[in-house]
C-alpha positions as CSV (number, residue, x, y, z in Angstrom):
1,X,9.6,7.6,20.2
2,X,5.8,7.5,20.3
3,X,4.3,9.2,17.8
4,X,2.1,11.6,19.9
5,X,5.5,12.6,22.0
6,X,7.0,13.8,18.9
7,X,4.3,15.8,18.2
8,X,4.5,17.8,21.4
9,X,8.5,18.2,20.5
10,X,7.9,19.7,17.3
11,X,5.0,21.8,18.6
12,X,7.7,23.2,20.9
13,X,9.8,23.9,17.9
14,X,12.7,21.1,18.1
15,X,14.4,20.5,14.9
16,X,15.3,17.2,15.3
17,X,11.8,16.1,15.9
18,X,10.2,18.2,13.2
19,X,13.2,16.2,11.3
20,X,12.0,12.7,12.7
21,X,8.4,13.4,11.6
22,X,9.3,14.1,8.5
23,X,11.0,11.4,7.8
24,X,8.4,9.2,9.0
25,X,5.7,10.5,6.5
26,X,7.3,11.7,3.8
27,X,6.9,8.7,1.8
28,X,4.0,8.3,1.7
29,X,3.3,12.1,1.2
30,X,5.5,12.2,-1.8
31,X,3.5,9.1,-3.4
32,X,0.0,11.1,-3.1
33,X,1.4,13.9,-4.5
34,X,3.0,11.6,-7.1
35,X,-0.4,10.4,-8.3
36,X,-2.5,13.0,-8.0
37,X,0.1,14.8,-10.6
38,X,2.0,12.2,-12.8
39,X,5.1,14.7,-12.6
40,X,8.3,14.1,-9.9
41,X,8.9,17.4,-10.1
42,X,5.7,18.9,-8.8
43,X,5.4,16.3,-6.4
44,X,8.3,16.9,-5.1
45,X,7.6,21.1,-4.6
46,X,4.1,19.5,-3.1
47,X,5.7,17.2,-0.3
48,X,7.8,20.1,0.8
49,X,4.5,22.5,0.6
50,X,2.6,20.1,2.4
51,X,5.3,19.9,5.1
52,X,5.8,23.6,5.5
53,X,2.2,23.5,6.3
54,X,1.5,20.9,9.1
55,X,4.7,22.7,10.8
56,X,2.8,26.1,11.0
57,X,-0.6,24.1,11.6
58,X,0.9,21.4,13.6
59,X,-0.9,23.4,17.0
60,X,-3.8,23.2,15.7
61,X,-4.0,19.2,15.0
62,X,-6.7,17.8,17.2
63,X,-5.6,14.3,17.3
64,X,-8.6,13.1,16.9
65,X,-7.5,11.2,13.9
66,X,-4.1,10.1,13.1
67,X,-1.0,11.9,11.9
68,X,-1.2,10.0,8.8
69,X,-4.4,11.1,8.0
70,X,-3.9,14.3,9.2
71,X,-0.9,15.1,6.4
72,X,-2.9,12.9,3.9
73,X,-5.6,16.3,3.9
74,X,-3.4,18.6,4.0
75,X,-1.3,16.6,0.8
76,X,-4.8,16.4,-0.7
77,X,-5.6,20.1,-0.5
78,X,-2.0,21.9,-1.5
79,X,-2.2,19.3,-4.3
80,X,-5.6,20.2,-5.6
81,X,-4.9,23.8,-5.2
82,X,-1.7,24.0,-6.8
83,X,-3.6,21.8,-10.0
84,X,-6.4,24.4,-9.6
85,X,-4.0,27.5,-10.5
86,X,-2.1,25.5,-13.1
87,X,-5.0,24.5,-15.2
88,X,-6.6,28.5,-14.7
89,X,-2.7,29.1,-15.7
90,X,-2.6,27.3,-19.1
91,X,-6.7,28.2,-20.0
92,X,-5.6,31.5,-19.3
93,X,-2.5,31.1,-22.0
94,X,-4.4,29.8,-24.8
95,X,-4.8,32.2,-27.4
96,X,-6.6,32.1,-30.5
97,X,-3.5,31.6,-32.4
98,X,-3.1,29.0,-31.1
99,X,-6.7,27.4,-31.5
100,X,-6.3,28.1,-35.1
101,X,-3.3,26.7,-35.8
102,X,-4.6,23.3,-34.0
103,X,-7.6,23.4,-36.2
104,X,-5.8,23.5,-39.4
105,X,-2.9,21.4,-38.6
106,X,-3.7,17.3,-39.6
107,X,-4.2,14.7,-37.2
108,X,-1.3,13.1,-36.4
109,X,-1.7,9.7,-37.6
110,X,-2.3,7.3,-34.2
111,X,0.9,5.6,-32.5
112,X,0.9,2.2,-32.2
113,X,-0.8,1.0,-28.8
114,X,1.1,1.2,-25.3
115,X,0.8,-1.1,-23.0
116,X,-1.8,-1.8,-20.6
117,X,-0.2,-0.4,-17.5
118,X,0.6,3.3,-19.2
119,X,-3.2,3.4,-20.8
120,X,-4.1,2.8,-17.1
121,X,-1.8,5.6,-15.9
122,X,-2.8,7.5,-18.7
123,X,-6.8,7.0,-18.1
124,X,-6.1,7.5,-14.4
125,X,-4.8,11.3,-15.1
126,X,-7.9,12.0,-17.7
127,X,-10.5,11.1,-15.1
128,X,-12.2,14.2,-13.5
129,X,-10.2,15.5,-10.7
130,X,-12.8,14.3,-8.1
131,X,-13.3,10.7,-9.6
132,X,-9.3,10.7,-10.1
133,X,-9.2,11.7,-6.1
134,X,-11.2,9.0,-4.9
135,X,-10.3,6.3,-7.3
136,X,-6.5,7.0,-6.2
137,X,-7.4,7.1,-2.1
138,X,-9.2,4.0,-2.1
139,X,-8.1,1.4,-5.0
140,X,-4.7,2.7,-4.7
141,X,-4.1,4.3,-1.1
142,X,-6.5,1.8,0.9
143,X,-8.8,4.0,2.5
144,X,-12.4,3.4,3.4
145,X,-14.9,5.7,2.0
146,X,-15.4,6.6,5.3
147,X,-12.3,7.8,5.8
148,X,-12.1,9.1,2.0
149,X,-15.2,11.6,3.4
150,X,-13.8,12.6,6.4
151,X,-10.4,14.0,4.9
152,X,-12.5,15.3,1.5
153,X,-15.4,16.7,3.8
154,X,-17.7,14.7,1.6
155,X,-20.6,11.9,2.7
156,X,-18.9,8.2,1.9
157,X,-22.0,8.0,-0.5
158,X,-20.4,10.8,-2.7
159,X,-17.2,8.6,-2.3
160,X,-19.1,5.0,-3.7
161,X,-20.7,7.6,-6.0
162,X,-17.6,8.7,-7.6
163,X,-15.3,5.5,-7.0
164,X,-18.4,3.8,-9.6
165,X,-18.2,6.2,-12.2
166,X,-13.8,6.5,-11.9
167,X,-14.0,2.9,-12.1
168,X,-16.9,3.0,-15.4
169,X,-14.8,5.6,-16.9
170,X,-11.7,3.5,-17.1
171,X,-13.6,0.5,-18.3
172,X,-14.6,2.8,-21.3
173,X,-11.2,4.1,-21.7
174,X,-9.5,0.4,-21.5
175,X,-12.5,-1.2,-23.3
176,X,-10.0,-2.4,-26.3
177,X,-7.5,-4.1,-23.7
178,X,-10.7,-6.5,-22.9
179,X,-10.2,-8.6,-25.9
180,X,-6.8,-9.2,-25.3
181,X,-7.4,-10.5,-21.9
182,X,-10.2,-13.0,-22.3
183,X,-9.8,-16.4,-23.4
């Protein structure tokens, strides 16, 4: 079934269709919410929430752009919410017991190095949450900046702009890996 014809179904409120979209995208939802939060868990809550959305919204989607892209915003913006209310959440539980305790406590002493690929995941989930965004939509997703700015309601340039300094951040942040991988 086209795509477009599925749409009008599920805008008239069958099941089955809202059922057939779902399946179609859900994939790919559940990997952007995957690594925009490193946690199955939330990602899963977010695919669902992201889902419950474009079902209310689903009236209101133009098609000026596709589906995919469509879902892809409205991924980006439950998951950016929901990490915007978690991180106010845990600022807001710190107490100055705790920030004491931490400050008299020894370091621990330092692990022996992981591998490359969970320092990249790991340097991935420390970049700023814009940087991390774009970084994620286009080295990992695919998209243009174009399209990065139309779905983030930001000019391409503040895309490149942040894509450059994700990218020199994680240079910085796998700088001792570079040694290793040079002949």
């Amino acid at each position: 079934m086209e795509e477009g014809d599925l749409i009008d179904r599920v805008e008239a409120g069958d099941p089955a269709a809202e059922r057939a979209l779902y399946d179609r995208h859900v994939d790919r939802v559940f990997r952007l919410a995957f690594r925009l939060t490193g946690d199955d868990d939330l990602a899963r809550d977010l695919t669902q929430e992201t889902f419950i959305r474009a079902f209310d919204r689903i009236a209101g989607f133009r098609r000026q752009s596709s589906l995919a892209t469509w879902l892809h915003a409205i991924t980006m913006s439950v998951a950016l919410n929901r990490l915007r209310a978690t991180k106010r959440a845990t600022a807001r539980m710190a107490t100055a017991d705790d920030a004491t305790i931490e400050s008299i406590e020894s370091p621990q002493p330092r692990a022996s190095e992981p591998d490359l690929k969970e320092r990249m995941a790991q340097a991935i989930r420390q970049l700023p949450q814009g940087y991390r965004t774009v970084f994620l939509m286009h080295d990992v997703e695919g998209y243009t900046h174009e399209e990065i700015g139309a779905i983030l309601g930001v000019d391409s340039g503040t895309s490149k702009a942040q894509l450059f300094r994700a990218r020199a951040k994680l240079r910085v942040a796998l700088a001792d890996f570079a040694g290793e991988w040079q002949s």
